[in-house]
VOVEXVO-432190 format. One record per residue (C-alpha): residue number from 0; z negated, y negated, x negated. Coordinates in steps of 0.001 Angstrom, whole numbers. Each point is the difference from the previous one (the first is absolute). Layout:
VOVEXVO-432190
@seq=NUM | z=Z | y=Y | x=X
...
END
This chain:
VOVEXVO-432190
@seq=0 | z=0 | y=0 | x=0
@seq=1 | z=778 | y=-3278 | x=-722
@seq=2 | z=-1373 | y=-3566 | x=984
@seq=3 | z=183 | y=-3385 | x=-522
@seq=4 | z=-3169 | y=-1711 | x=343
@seq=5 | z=-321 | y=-3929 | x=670
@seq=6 | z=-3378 | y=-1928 | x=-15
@seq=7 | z=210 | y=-2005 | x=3515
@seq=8 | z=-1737 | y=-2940 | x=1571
@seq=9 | z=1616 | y=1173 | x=3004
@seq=10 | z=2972 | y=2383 | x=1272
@seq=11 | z=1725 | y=1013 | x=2805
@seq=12 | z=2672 | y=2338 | x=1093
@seq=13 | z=2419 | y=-465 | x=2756
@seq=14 | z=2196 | y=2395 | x=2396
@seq=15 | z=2282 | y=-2040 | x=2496
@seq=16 | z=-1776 | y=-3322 | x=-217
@seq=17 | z=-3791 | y=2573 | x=1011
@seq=18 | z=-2568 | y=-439 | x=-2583
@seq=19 | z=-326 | y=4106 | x=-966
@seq=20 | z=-2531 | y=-284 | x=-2623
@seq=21 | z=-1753 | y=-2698 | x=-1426
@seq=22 | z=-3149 | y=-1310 | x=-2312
@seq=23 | z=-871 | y=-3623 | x=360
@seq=24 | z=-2821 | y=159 | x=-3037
@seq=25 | z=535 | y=737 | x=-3755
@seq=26 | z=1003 | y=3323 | x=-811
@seq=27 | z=3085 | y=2554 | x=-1171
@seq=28 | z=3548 | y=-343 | x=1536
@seq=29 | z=889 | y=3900 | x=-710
@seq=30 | z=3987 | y=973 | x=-360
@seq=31 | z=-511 | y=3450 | x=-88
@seq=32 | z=2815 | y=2943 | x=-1156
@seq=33 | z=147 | y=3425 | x=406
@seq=34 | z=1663 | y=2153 | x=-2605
@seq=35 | z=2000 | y=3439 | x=1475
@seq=36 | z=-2160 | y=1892 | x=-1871
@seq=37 | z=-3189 | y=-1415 | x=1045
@seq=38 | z=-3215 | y=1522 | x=1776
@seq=39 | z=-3133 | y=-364 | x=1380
@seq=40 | z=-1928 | y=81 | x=-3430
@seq=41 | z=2314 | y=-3052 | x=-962
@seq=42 | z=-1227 | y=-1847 | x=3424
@seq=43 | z=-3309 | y=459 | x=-1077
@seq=44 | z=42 | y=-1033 | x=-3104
@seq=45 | z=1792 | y=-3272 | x=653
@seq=46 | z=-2100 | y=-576 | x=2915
@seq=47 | z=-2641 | y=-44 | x=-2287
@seq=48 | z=1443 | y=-2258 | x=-3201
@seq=49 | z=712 | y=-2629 | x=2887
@seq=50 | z=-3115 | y=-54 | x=1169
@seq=51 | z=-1803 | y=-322 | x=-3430
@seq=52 | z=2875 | y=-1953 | x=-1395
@seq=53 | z=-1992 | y=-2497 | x=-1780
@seq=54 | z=2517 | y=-3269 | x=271
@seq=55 | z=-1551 | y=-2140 | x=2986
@seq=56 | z=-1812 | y=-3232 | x=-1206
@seq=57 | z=-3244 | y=298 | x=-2660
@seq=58 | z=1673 | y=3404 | x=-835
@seq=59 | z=-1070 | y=1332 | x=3503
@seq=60 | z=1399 | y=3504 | x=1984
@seq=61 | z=1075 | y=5 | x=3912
@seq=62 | z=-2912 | y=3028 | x=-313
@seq=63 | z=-2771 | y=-2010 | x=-1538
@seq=64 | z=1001 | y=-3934 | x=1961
@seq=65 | z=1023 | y=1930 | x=3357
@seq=66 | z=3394 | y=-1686 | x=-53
@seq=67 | z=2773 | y=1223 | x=2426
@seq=68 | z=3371 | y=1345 | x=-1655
@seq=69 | z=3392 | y=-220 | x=2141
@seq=70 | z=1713 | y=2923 | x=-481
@seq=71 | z=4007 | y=-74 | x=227
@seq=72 | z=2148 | y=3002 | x=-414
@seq=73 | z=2450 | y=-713 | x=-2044
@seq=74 | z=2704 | y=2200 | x=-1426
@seq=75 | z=2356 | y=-1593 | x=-1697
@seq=76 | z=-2903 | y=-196 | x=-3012
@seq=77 | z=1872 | y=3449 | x=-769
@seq=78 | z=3436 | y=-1504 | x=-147
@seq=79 | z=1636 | y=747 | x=-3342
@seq=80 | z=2165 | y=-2498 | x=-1731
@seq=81 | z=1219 | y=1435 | x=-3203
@seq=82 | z=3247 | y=387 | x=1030
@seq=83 | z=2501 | y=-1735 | x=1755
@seq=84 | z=-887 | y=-3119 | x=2453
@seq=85 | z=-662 | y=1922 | x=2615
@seq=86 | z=-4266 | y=1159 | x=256
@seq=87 | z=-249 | y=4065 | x=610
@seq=88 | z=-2987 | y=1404 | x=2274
@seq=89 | z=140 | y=3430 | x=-1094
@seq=90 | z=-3027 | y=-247 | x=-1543
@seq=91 | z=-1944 | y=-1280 | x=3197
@seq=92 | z=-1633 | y=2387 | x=2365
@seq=93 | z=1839 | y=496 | x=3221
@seq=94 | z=-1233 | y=-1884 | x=2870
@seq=95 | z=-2093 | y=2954 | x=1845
@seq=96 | z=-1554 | y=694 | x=-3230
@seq=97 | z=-854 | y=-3660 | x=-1216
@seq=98 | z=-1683 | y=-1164 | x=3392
@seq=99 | z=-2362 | y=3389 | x=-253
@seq=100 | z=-782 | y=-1082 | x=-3405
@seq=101 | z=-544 | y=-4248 | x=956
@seq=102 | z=-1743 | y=1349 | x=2613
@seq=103 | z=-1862 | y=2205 | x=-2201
@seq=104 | z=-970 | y=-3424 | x=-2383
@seq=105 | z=-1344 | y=-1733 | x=2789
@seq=106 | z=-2121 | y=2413 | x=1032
@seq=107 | z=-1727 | y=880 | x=-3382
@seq=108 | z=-433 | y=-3749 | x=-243
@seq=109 | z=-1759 | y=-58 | x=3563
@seq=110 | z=-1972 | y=2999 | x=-807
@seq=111 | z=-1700 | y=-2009 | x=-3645
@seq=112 | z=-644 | y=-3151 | x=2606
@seq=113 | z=2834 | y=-1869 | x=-440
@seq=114 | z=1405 | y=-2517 | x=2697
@seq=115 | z=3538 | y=577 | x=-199
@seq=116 | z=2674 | y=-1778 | x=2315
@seq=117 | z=3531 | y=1936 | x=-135
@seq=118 | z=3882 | y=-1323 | x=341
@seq=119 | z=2371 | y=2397 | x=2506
@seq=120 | z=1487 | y=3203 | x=-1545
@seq=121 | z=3860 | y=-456 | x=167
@seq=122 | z=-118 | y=-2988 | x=1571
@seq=123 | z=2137 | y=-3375 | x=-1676
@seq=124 | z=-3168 | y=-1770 | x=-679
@seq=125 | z=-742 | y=-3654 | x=-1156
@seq=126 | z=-2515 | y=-130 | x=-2529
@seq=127 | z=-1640 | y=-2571 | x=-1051
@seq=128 | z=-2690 | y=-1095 | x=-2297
@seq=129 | z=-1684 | y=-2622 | x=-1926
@seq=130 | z=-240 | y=1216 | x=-3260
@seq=131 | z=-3897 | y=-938 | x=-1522
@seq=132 | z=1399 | y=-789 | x=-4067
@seq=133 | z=2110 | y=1488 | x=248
@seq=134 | z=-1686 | y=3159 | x=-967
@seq=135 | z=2562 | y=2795 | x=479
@seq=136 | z=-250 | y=3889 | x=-1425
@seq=137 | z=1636 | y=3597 | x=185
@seq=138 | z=-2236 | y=2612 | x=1039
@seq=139 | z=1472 | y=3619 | x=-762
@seq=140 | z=-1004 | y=3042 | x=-167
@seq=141 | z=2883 | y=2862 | x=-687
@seq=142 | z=1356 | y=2672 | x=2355
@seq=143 | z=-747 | y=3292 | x=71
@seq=144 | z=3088 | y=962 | x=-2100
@seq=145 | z=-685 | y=-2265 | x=-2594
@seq=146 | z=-225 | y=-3369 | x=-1739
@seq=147 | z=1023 | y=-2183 | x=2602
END
């Protein structure tokens, strides 16, 4: 798994003009991507790193301030670029698979205590934030079949 983890004052996600998921307090604006190869130990263990990630202000976790984290699926963090102009998905887990393993994230992060607002599976979704920094990282932790 793969995500891209933004320090937020505030964030937001939108599906059709709806407000889907949303925290209006400082916190972590999650992009999250799930590799093909990916599993529930993986959803664990990010579950975890975000929630102890140690990047909110005076070097603070969302486990130890109680900050929320907005959690967007996001595949195309899988898109490979090497060749060509054109990004391939191969690499990203089909759609039936990914939203069992998002789904999977959220949940482990509910289950340490974590208030966790969510975008829409599938959906075209308008995200937006405003970044605390900025203060942007990668959070990964490799598939099962490998050194992702």
């Amino acid at each position: 798994m793969r995500a891209v983890a933004a320090r937020v004052t505030r964030a937001a996600v939108r599906v059709d003009g709806e407000v889907v998921g949303e925290i209006d307090e400082p916190g972590l604006l999650v992009l999250l991507g799930v590799h093909r190869e990916d599993g529930p130990e993986q959803a664990g263990t990010i579950a975890r790193k975000l929630h102890e990630l140690r990047v909110l202000r005076d070097e603070r976790s969302c486990a130890d301030s109680g900050a929320p984290l907005l959690v967007v699926s996001q595949f195309t963090l899988y898109g490979e670029t090497r060749k060509g102009r054109r990004p391939s998905w191969s690499a990203a887990a089909p759609p039936e698979r990914a939203t069992e393993l998002v789904d999977a994230v959220v949940t482990a992060l509910r289950e340490r205590g974590a208030r966790v607002a969510t975008g829409r599976f599938g959906a075209m979704m308008a995200v937006e934030s405003v970044n605390d920094g900025p203060f942007t990282v990668l959070v990964e932790v490799p598939p099962n079949g490998g050194a992702g």
